[in-house]
C-alpha positions as CSV (number, residue, x, y, z in Angstrom):
1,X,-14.2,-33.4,-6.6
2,X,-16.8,-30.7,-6.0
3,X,-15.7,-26.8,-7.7
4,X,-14.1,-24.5,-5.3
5,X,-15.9,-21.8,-4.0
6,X,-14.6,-18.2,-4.1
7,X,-16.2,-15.8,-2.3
8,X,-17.0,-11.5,-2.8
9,X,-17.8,-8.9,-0.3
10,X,-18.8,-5.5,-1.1
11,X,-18.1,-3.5,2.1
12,X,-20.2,-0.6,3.0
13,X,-19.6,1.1,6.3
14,X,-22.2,-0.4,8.0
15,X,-22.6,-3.6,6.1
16,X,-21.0,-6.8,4.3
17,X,-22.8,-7.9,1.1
18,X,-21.3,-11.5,0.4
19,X,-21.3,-13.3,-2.8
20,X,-20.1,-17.0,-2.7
21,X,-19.9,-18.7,-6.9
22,X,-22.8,-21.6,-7.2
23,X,-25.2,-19.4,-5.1
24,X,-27.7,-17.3,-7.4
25,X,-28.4,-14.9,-4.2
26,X,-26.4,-12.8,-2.3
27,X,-26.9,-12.1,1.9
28,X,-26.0,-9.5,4.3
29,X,-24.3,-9.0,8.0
30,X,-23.5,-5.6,9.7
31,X,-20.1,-4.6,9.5
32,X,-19.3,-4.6,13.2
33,X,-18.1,-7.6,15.8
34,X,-21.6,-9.3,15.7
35,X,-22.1,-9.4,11.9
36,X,-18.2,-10.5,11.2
37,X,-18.4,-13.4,14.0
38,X,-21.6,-14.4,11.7
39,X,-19.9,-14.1,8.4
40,X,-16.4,-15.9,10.0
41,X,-19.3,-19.0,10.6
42,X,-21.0,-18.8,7.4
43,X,-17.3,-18.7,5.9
44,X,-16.1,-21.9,8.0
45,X,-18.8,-23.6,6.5
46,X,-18.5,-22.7,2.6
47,X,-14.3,-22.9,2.5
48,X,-13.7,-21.0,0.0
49,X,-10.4,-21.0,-1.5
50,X,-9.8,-17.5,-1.7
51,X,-11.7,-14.0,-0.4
52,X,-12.4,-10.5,-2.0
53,X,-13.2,-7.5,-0.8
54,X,-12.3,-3.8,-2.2
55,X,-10.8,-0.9,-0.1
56,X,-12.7,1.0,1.2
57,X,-11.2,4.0,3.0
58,X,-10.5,1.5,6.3
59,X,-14.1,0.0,6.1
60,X,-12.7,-3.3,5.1
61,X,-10.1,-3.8,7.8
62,X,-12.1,-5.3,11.1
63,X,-13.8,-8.0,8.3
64,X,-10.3,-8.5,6.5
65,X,-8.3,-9.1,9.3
66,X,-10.7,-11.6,11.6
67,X,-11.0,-13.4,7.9
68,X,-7.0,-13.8,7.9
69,X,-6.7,-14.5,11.4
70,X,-9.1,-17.2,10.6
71,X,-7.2,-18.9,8.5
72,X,-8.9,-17.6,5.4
73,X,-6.6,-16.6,1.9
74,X,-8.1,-12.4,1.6
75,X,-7.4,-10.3,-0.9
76,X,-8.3,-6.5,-0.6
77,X,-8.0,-5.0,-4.1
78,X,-8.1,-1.6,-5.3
79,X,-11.7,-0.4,-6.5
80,X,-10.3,1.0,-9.7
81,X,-8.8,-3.1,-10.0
82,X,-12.6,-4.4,-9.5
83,X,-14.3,-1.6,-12.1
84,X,-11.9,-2.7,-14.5
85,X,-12.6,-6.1,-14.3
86,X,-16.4,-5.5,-14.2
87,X,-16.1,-3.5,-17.5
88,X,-14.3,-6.0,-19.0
89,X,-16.8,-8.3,-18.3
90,X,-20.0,-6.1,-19.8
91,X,-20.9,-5.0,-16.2
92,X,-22.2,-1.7,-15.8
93,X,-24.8,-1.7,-13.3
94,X,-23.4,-1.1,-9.7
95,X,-25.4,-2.6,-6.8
96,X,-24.2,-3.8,-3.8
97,X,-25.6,-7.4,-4.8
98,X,-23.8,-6.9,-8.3
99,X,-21.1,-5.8,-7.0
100,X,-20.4,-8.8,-4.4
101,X,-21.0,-10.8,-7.3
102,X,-18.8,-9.7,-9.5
103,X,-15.8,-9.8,-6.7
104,X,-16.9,-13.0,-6.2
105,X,-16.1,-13.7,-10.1
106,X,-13.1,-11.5,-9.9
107,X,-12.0,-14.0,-7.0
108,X,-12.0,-17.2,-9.0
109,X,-9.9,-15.1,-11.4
110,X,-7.6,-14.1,-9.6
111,X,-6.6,-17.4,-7.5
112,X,-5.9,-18.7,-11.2
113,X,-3.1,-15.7,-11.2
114,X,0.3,-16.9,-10.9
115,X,1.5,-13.9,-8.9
116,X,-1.5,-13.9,-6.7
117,X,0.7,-13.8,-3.8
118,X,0.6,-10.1,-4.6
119,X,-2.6,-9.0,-4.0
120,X,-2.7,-11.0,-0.5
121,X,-1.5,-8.4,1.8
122,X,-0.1,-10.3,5.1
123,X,-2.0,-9.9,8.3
124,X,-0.5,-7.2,10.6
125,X,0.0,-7.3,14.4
126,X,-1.0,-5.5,16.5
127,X,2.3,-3.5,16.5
128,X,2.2,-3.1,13.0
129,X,-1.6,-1.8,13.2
130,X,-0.6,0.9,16.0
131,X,2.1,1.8,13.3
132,X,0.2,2.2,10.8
133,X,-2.5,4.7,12.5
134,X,-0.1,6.5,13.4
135,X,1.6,6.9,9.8
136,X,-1.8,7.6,8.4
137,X,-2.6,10.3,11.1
138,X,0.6,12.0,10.2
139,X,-0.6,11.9,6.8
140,X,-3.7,13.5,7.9
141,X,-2.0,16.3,9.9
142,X,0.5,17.5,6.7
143,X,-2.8,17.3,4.9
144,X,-4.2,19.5,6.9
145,X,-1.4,21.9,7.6
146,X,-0.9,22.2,4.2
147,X,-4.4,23.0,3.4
148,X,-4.4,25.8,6.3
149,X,-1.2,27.0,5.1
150,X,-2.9,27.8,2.0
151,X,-5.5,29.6,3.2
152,X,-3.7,31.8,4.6
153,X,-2.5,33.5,1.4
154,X,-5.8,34.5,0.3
155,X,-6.9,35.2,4.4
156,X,-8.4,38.4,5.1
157,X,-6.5,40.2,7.9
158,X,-9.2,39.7,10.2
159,X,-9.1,36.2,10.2
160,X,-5.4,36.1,9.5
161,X,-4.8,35.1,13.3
162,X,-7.2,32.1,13.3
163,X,-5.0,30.3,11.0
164,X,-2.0,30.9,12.4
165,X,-3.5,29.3,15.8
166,X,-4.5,26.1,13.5
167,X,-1.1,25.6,11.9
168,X,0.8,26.0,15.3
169,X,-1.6,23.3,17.2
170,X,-1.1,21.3,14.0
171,X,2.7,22.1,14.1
172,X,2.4,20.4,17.4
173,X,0.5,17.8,16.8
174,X,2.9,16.8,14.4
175,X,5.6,16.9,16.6
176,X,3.8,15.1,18.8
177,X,3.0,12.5,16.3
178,X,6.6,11.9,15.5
179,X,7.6,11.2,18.8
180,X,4.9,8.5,19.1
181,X,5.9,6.6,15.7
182,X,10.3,7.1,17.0
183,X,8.9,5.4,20.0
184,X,6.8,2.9,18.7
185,X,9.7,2.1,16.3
186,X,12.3,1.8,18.6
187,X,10.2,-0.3,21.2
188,X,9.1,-2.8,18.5
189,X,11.4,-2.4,15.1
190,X,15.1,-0.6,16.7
191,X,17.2,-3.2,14.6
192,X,15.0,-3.0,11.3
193,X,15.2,0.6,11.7
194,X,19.0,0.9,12.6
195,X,19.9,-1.4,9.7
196,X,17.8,0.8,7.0
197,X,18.4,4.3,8.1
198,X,22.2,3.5,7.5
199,X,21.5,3.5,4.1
200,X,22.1,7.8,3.0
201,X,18.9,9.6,2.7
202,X,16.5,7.1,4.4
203,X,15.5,8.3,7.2
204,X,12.9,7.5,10.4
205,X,9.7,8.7,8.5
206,X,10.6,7.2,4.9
207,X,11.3,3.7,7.7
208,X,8.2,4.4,9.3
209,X,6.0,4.1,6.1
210,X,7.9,1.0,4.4
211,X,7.2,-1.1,7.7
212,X,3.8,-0.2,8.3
213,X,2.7,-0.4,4.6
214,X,5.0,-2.4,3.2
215,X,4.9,-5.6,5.2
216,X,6.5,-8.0,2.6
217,X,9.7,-6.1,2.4
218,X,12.3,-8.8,2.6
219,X,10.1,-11.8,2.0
220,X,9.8,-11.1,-1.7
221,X,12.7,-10.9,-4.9
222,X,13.6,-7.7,-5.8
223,X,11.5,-7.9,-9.3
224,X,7.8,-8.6,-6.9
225,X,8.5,-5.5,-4.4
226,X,9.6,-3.4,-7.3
227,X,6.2,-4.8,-9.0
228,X,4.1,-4.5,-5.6
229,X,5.2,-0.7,-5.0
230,X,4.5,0.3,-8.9
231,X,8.6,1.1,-9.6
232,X,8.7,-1.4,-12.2
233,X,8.7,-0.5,-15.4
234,X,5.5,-1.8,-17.3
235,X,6.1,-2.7,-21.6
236,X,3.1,-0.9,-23.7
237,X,4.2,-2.8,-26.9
238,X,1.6,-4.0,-29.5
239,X,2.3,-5.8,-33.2
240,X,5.8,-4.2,-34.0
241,X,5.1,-1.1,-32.2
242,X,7.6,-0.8,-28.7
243,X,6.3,1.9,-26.5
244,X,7.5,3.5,-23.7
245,X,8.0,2.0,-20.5
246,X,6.4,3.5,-17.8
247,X,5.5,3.1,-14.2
248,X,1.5,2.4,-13.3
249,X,-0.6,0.9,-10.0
250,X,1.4,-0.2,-6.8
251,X,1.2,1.0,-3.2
252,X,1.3,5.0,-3.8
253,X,2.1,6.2,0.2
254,X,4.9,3.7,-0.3
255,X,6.5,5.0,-3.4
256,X,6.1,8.6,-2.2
257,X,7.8,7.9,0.4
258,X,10.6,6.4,-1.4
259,X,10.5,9.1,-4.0
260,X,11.6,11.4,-1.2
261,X,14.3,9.3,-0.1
262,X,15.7,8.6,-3.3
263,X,15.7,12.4,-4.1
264,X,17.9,12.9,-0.5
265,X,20.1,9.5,-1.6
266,X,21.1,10.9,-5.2
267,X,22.1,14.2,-4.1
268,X,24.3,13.0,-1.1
269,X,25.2,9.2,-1.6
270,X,28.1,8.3,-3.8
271,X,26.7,5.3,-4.8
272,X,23.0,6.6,-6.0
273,X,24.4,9.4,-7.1
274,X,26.7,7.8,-9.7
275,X,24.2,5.8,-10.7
276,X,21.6,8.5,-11.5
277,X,24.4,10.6,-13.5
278,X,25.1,7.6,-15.4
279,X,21.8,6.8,-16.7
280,X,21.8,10.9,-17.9
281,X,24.7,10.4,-19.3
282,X,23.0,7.5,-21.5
283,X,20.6,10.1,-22.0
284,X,17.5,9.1,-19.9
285,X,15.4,11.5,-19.2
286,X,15.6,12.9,-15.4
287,X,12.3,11.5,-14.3
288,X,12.9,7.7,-15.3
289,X,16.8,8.2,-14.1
290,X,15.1,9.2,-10.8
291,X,12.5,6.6,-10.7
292,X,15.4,3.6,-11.9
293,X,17.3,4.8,-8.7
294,X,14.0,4.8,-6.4
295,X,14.0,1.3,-7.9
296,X,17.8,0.2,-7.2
297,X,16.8,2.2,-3.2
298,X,14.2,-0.9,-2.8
299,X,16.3,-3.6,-4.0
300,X,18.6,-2.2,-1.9
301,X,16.2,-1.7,1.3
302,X,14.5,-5.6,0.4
303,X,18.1,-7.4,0.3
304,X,18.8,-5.4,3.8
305,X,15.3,-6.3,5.7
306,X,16.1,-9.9,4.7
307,X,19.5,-10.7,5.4
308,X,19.3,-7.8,8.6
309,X,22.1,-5.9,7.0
310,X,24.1,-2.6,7.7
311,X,24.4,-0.4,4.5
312,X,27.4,-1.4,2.5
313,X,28.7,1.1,-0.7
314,X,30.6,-1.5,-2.0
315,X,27.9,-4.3,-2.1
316,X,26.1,-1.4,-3.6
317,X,27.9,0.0,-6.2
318,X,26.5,-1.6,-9.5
């Protein structure tokens, strides 16, 4: 049987540098309709068993997508994921050309993973793409409102006024943009979102982010989505040495998101709020009590999505 091929692509915002293993060259398409319907060809005709390309700030989504929709196994991995790798492999130079090569490498590696499931993020819909724009542009607005909100501490009286016009429009804008996600969600998620907003402390925007970022919820155990969002505790232990556990990687929008409800859920829900006293009471430090409960929250969230359950304290209370 002739070797699988696996196949890199180094994404730049105006082009796709593809690697496929067994070829000693790499070649080029733009990044827009044209260039993907050429690669989507080129791709039909090499099969490769599985595809790589890095995030890159949205750059990567029109070629990802078509690839899935396609047919194709993609996997879009964190850059920091890919250096590693490289520099683990003695690669230090960084060209476009390297760098397809080495995804193309890191590809072959990582279909040999057992949990490789992970790192192949489903396809979303259209709905789910309208969500998540929308999630992102309200990130973009707090960003900014933030920023401006700072400024105006150290703003001279003269252009005191100025800023205040900028948070206000952003103050609406952000209003605005809630309205379009509690529409969007009711139109195309209002059970999903019933069921997991009963649950104390989750509320529309925490929802918001776990379906449009979190697209496996209730398809996985609770140990992979614990794993997937980085709220799984990782072992550092070498020879006889046991370090600490500690949390590392995962989907960080997602976990700040459910850092925020977990916060809500142990200050006014019986049952994360007993369960965060009792791991200070073992004497756990307030940060990991908080993070085991953020933890227990997505078990808790998962089981829901999949079985389409209403919250339930005494299913809960363990």
């Amino acid at each position: 049987m002739s070797e699988p091929v696996f196949v890199g692509i180094d994404v730049a915002s105006a082009t796709l540098e593809v690697a496929c293993t067994g070829d000693k060259v790499t070649w080029q398409v733009s990044n827009d309709e044209a260039g993907i319907a050429e690669l989507v060809r080129r791709m039909k005709e090499a099969a490769p068993a599985l595809i790589v390309l890095e995030a890159t700030g949205g750059y990567e989504f029109m070629a990802a997508s078509t690839l899935q929709l396609d047919g194709f196994a993609v996997a879009v991995v964190n850059p920091r994921t890919a250096r590693d790798f490289a520099r683990a492999m003695g690669l230090l130079a960084k060209t476009d050309s390297l760098d397809a090569k080495l995804l193309a490498s890191f590809s072959r590696v990582l279909h040999q993973h057992p949990e490789r499931e992970r790192f192949i993020k489903p396809l979303a819909d259209e709905a789910r793409q309208q969500l998540q724009a929308l999630v992102q542009r309200r990130r973009q607005l707090i960003e900014m409102q933030t920023a401006e909100k700072l400024r105006r501490r150290q703003a001279h009286v003269a252009s005191r006024a100025s800023v205040d016009r900028v948070v206000a429009f952003l103050k609406e804008e952000l209003a605005n943009n809630d309205s379009a996600v509690a529409a969007h969600l009711e139109r195309h998620h209002a059970e999903l979102v019933a069921a997991l907003t009963s649950v104390p402390g989750v509320g529309q925007t925490s929802v918001a982010v776990l379906i449009a970022d979190l697209p496996e919820l209730g398809k996985l155990d609770r140990r992979k989505i614990a794993a997937l969002v980085g709220v799984a505790p990782m072992n550092r232990d070498s020879g006889q040495s046991r370090g600490q556990r500690s949390i590392w990687g995962g989907r960080h929008d997602v976990r700040c998101a459910l850092y925020m409800a977990t916060l809500v859920a142990v200050r006014f829900c019986a049952v994360f709020r007993s369960s965060y006293e009792r791991l200070l009471a073992r004497g756990k430090a307030k940060k990991v009590a908080l993070v085991a409960c953020m933890r227990k929250l997505l078990a808790t969230l998962n089981s829901m999505a999949k079985h389409g359950a209403r919250w339930n304290p005494m299913l809960h209370d363990s």
